[in-house]
N, CA, C and O atoms as a CHARMM CRD file, in Angstrom:
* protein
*
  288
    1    1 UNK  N      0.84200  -1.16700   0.00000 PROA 1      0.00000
    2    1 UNK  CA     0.00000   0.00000   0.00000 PROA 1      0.00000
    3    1 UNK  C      0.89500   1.24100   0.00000 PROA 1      0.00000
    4    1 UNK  O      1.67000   1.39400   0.94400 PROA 1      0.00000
    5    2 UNK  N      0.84100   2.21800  -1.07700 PROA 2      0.00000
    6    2 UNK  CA     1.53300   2.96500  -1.24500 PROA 2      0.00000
    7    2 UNK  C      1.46200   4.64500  -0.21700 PROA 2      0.00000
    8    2 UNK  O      0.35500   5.17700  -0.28900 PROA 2      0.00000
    9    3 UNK  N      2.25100   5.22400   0.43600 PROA 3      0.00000
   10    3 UNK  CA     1.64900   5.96300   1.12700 PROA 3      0.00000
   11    3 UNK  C      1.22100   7.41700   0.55800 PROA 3      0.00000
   12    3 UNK  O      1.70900   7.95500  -0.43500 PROA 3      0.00000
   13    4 UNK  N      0.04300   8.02400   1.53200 PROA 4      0.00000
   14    4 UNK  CA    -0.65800   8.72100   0.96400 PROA 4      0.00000
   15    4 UNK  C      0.36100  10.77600   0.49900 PROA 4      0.00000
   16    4 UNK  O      0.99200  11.44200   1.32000 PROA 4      0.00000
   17    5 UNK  N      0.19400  11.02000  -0.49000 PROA 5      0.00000
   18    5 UNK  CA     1.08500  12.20300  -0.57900 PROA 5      0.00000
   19    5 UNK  C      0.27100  13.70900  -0.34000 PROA 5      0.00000
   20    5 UNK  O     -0.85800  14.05200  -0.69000 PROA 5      0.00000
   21    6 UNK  N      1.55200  14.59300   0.55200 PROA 6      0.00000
   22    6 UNK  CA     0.92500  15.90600   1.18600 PROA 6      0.00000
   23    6 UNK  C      0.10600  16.50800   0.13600 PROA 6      0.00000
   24    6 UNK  O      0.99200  17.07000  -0.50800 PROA 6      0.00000
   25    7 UNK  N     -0.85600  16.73900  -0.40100 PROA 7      0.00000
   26    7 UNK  CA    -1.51500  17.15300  -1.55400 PROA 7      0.00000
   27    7 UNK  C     -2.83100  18.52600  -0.80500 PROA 7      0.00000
   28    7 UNK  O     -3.15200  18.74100   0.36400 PROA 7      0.00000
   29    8 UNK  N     -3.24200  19.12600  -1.99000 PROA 8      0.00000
   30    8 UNK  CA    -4.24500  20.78600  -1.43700 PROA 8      0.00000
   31    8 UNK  C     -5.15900  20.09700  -1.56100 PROA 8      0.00000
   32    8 UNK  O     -5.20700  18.95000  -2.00600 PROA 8      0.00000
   33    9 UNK  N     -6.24900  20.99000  -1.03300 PROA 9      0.00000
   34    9 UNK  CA    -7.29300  20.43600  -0.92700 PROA 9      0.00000
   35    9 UNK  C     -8.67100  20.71900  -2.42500 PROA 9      0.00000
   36    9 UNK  O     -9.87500  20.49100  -2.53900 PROA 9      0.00000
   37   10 UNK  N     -7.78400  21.20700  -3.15000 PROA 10     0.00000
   38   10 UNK  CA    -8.35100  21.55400  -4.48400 PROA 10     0.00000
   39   10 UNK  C     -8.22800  20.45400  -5.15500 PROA 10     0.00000
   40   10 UNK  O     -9.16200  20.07300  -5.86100 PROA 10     0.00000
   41   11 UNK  N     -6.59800  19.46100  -5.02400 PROA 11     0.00000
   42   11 UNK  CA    -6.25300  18.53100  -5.68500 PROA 11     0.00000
   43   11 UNK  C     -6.79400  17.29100  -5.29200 PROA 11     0.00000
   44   11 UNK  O     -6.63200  16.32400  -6.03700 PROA 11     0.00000
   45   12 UNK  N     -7.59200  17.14100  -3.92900 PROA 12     0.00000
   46   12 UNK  CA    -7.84500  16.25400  -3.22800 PROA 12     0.00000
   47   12 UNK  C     -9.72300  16.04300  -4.05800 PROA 12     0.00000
   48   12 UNK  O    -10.27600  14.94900  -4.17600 PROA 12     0.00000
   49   13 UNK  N    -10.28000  17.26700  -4.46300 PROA 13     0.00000
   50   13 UNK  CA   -11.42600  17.29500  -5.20000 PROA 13     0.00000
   51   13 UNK  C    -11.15600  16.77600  -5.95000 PROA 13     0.00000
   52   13 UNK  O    -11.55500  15.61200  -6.00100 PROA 13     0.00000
   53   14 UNK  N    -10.34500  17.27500  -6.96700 PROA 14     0.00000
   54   14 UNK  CA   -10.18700  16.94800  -8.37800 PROA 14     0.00000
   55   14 UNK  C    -10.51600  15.52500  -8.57200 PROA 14     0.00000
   56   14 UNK  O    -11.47900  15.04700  -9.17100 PROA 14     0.00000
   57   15 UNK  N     -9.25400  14.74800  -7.77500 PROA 15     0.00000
   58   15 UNK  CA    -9.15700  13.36800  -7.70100 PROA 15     0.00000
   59   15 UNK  C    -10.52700  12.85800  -7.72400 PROA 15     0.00000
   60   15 UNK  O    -11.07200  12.30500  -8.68000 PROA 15     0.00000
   61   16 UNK  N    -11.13600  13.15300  -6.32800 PROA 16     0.00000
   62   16 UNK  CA   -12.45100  12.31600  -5.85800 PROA 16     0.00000
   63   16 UNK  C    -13.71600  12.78700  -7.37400 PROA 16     0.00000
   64   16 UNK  O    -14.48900  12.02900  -7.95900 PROA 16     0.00000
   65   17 UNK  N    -13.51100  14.06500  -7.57100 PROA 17     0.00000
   66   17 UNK  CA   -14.33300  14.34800  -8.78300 PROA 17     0.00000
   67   17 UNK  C    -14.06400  13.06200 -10.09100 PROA 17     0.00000
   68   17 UNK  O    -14.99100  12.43800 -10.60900 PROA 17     0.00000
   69   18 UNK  N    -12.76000  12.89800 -10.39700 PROA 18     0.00000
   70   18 UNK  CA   -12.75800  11.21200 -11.30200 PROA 18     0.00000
   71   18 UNK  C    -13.53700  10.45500 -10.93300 PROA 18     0.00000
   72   18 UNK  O    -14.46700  10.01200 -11.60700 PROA 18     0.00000
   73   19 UNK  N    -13.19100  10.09500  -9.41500 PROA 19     0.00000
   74   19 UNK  CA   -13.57500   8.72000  -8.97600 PROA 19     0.00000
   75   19 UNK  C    -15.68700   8.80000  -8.90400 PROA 19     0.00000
   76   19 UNK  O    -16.36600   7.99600  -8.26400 PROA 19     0.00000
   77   20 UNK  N    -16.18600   9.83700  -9.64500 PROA 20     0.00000
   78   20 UNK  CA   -17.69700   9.83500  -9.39900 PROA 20     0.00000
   79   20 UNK  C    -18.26800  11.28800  -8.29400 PROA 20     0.00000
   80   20 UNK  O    -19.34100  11.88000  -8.18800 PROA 20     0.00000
   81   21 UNK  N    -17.01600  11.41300  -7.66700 PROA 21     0.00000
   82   21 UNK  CA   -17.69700  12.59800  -6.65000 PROA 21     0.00000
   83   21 UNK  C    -18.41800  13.35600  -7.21100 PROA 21     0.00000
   84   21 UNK  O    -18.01200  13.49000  -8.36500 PROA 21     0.00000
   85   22 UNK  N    -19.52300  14.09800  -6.97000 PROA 22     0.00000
   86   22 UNK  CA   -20.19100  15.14400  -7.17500 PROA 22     0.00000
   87   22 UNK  C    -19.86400  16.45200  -5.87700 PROA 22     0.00000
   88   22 UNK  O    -19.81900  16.24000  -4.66500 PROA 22     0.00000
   89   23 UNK  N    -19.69700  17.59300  -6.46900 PROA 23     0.00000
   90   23 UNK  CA   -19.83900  18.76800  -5.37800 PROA 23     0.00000
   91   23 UNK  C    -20.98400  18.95100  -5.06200 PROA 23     0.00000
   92   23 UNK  O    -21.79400  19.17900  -5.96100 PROA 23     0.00000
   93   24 UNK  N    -21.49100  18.90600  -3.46400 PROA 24     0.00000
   94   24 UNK  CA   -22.89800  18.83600  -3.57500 PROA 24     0.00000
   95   24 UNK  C    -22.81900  20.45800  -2.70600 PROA 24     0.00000
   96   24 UNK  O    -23.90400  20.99500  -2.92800 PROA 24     0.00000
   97   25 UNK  N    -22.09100  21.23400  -1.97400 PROA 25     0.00000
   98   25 UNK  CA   -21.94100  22.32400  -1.64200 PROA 25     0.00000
   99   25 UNK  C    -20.62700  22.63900  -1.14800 PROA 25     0.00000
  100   25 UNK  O    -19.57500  22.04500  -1.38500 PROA 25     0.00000
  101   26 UNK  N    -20.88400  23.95200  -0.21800 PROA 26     0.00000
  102   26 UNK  CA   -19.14400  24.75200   0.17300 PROA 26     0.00000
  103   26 UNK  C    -19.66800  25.51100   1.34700 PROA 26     0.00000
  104   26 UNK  O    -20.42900  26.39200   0.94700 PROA 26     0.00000
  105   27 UNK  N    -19.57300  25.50100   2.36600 PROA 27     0.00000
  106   27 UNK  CA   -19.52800  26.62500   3.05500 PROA 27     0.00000
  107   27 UNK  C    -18.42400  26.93100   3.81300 PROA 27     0.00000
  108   27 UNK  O    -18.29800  25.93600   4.52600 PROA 27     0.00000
  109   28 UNK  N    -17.61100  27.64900   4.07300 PROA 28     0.00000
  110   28 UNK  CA   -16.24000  28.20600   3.92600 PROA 28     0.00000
  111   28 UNK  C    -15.61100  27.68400   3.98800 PROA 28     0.00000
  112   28 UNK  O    -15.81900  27.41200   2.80600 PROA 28     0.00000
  113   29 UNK  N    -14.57000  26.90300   4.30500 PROA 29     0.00000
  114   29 UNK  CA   -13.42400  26.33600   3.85900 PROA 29     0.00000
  115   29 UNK  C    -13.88900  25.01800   3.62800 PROA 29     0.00000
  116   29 UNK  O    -12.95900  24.43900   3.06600 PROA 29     0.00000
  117   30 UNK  N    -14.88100  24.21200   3.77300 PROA 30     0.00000
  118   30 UNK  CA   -14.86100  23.00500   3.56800 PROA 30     0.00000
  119   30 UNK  C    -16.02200  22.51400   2.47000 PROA 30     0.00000
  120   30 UNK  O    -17.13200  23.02800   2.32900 PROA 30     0.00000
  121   31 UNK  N    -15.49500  21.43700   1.76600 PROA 31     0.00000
  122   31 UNK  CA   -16.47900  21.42200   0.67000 PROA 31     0.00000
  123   31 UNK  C    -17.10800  19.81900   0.65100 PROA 31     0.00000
  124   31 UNK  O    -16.61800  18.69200   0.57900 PROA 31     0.00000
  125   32 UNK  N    -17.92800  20.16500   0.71600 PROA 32     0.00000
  126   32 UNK  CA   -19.22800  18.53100   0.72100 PROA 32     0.00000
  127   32 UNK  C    -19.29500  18.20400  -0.53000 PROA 32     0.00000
  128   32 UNK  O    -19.74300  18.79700  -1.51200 PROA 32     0.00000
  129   33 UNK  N    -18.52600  16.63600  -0.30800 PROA 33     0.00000
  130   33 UNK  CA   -18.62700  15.62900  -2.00900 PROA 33     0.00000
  131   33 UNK  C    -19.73600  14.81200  -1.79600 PROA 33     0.00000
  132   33 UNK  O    -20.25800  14.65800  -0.69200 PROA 33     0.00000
  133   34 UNK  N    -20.09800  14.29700  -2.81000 PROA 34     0.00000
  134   34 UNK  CA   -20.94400  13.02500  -2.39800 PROA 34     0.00000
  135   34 UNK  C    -21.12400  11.93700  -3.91000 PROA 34     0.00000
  136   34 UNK  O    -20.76700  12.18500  -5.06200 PROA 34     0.00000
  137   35 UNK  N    -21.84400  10.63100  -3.32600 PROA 35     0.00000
  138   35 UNK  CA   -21.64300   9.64600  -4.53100 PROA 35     0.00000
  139   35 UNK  C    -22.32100   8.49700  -4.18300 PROA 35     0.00000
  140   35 UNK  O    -21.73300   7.56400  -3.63500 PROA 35     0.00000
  141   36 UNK  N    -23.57000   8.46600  -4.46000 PROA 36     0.00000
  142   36 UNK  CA   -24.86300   7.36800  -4.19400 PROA 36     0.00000
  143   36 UNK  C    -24.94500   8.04200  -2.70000 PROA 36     0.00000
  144   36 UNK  O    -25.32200   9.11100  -2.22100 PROA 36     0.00000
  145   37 UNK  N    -24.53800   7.15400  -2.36700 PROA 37     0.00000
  146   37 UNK  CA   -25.05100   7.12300  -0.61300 PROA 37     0.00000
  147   37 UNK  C    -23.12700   7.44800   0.47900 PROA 37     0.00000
  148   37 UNK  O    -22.81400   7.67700   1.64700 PROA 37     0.00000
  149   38 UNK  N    -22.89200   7.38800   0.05000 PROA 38     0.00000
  150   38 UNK  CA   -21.37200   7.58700   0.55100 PROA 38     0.00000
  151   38 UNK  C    -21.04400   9.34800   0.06800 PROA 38     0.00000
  152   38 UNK  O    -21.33400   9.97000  -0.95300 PROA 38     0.00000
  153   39 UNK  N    -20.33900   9.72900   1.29100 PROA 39     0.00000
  154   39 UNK  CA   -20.07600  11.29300   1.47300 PROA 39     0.00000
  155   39 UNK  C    -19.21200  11.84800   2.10300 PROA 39     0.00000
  156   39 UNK  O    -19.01600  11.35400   3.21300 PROA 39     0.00000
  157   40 UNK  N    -18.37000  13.01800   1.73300 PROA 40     0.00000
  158   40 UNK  CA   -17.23500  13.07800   2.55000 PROA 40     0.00000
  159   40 UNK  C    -16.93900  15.17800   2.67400 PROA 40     0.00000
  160   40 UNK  O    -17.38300  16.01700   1.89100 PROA 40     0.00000
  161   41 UNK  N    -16.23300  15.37100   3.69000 PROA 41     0.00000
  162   41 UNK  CA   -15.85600  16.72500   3.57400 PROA 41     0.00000
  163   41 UNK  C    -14.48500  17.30100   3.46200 PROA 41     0.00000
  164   41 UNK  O    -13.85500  17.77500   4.40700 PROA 41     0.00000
  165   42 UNK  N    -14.09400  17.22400   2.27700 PROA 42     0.00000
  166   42 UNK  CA   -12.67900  18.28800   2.00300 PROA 42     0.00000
  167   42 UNK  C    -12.48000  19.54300   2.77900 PROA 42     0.00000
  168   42 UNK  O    -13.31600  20.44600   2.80400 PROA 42     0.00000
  169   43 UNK  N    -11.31400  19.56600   3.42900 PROA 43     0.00000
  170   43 UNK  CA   -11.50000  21.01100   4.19700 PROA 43     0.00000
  171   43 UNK  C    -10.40200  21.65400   2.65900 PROA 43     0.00000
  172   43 UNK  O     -9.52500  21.06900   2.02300 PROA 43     0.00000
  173   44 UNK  N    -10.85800  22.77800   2.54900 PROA 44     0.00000
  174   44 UNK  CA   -10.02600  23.28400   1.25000 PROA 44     0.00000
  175   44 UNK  C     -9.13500  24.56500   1.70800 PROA 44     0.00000
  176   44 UNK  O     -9.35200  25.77500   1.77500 PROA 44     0.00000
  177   45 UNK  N     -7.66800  23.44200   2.08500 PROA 45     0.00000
  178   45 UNK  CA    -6.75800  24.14200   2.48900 PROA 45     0.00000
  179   45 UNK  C     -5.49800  24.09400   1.89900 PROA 45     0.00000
  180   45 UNK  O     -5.55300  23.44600   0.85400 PROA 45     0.00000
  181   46 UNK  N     -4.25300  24.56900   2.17500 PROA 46     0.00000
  182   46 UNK  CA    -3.34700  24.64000   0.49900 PROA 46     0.00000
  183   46 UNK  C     -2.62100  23.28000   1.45900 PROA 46     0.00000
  184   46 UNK  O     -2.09300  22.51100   0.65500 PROA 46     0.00000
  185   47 UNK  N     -2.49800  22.92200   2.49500 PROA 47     0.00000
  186   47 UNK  CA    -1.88300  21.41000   2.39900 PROA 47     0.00000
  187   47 UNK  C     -3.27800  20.59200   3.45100 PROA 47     0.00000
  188   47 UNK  O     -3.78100  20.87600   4.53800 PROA 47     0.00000
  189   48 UNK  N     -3.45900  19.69700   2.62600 PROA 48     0.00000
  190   48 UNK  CA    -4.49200  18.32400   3.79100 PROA 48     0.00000
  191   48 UNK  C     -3.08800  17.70100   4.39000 PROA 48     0.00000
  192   48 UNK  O     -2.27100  17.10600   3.68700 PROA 48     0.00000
  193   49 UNK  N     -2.90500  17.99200   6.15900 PROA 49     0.00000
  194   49 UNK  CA    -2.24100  16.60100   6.38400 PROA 49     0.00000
  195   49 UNK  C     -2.84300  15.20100   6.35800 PROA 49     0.00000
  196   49 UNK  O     -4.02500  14.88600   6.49900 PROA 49     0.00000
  197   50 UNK  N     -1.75700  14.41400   6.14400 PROA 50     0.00000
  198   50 UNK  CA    -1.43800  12.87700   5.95400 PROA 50     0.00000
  199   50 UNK  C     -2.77600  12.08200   6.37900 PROA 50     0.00000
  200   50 UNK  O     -3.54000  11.41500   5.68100 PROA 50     0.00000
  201   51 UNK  N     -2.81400  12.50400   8.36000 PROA 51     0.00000
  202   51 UNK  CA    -4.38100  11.69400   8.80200 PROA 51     0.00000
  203   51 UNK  C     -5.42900  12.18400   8.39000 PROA 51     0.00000
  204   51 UNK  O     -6.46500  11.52400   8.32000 PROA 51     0.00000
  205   52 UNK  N     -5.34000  13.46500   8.03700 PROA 52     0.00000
  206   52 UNK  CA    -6.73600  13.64900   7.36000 PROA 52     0.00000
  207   52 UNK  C     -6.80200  13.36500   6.12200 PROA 52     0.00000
  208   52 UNK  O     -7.93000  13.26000   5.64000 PROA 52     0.00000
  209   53 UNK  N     -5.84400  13.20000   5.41900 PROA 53     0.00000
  210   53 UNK  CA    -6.32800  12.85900   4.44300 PROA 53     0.00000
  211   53 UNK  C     -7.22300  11.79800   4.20200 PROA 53     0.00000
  212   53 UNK  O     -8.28500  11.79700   3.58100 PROA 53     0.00000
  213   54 UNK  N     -6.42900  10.59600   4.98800 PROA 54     0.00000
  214   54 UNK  CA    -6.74700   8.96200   5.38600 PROA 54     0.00000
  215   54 UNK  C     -7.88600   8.91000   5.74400 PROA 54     0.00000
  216   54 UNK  O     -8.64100   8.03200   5.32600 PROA 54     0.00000
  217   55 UNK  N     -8.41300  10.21100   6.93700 PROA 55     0.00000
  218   55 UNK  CA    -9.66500   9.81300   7.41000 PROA 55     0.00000
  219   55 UNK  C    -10.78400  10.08700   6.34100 PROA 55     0.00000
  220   55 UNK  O    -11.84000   9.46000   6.43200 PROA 55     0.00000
  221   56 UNK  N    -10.60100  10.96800   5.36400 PROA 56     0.00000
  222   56 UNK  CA   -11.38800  11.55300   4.68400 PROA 56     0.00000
  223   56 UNK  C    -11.43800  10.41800   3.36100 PROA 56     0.00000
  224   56 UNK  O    -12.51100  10.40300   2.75900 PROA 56     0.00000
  225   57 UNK  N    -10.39400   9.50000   2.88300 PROA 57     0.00000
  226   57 UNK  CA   -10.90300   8.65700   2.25700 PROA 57     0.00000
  227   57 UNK  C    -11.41000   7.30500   2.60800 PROA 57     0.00000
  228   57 UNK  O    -11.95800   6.49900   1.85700 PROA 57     0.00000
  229   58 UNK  N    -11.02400   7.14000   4.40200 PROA 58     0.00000
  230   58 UNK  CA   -12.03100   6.22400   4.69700 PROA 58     0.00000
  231   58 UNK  C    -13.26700   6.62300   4.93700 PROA 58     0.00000
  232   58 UNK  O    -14.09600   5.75000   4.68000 PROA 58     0.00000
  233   59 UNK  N    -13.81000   7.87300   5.43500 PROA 59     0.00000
  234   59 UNK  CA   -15.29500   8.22200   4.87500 PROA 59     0.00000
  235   59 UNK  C    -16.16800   8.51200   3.76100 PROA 59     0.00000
  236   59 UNK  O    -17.30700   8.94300   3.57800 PROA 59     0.00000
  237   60 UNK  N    -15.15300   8.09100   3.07200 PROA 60     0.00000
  238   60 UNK  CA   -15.41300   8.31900   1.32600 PROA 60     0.00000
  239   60 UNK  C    -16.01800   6.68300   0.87200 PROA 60     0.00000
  240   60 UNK  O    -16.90400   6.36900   0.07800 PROA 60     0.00000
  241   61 UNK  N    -15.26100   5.97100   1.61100 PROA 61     0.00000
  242   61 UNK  CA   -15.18100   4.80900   0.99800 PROA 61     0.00000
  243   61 UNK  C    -14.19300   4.25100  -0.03600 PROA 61     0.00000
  244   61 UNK  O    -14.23400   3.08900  -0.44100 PROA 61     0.00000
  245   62 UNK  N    -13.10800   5.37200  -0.51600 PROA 62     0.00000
  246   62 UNK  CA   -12.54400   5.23000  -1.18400 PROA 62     0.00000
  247   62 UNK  C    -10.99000   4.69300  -0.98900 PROA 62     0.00000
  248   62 UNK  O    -10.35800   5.39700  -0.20100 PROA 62     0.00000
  249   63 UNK  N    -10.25300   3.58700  -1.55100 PROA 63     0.00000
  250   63 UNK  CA    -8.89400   2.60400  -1.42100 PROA 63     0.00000
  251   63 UNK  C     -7.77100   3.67400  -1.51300 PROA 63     0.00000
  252   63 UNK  O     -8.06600   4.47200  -2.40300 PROA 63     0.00000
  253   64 UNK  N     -6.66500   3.96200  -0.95300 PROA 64     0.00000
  254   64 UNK  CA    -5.81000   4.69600  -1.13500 PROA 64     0.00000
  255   64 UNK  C     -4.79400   4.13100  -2.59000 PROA 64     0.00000
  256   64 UNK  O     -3.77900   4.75700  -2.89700 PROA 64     0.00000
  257   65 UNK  N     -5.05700   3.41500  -3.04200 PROA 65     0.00000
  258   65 UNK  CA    -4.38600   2.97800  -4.16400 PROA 65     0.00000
  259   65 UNK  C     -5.64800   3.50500  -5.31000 PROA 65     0.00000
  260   65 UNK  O     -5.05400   3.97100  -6.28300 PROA 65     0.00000
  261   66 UNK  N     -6.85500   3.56800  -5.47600 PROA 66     0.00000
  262   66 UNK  CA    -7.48900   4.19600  -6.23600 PROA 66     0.00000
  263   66 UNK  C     -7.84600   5.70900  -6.44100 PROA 66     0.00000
  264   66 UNK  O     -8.32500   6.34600  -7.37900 PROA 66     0.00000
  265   67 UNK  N     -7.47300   5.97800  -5.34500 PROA 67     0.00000
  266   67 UNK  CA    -7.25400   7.65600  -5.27400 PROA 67     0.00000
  267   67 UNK  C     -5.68400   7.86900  -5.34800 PROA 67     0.00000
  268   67 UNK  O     -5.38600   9.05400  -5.19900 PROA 67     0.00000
  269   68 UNK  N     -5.03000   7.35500  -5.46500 PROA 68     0.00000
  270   68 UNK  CA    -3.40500   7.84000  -5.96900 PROA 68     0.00000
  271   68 UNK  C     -3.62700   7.61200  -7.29900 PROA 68     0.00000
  272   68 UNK  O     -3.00000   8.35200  -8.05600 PROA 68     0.00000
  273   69 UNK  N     -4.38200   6.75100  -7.82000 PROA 69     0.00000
  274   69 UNK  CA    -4.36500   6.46200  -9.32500 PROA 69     0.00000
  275   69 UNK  C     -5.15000   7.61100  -9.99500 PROA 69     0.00000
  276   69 UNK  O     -4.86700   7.98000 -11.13500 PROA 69     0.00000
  277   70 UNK  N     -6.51900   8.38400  -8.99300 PROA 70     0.00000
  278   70 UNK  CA    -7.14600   9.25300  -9.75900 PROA 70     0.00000
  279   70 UNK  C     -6.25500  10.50500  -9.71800 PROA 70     0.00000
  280   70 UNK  O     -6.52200  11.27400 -10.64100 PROA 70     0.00000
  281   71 UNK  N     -5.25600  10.93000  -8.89100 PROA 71     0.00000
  282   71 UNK  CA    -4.41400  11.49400  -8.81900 PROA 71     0.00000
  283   71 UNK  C     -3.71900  12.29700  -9.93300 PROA 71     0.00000
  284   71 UNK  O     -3.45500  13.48700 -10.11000 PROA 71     0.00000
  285   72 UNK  N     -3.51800  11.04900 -10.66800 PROA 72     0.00000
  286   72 UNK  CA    -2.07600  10.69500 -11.95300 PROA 72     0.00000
  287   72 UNK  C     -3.41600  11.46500 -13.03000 PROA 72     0.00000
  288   72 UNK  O     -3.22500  11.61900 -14.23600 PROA 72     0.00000
């Protein structure tokens, strides 16, 4: 399992936007994704640390090897 890289929180959308995310709103720094029934909140800051990142794609539902890939 490859580990997760210091990335913004613009880039952290982008990604989840591949993987199906929809923006479903924003209210100030943090932005609400969502995708069927699974949902998550980006805080949109110029670095996400490491555990949040982690926590935010285990509330996503999403594999850290499939979000490094939406990454690329």
């Amino acid at each position: 399992m490859p580990s997760l890289p210091v990335i913004s929180g613009n880039e952290t959308v982008r990604a989840l936007q591949r993987l199906g995310f929809v923006v479903v709103r924003q209210r100030g720094s943090h932005i609400v994704l969502r995708k069927e029934h699974q949902g998550c909140v980006v805080p949109n800051h110029r670095e996400i640390k490491v555990g949040t990142l982690a926590g935010l794609l285990k509330q996503a539902g999403v594999s850290i090897d499939d979000f490094i890939n939406a990454l690329r």
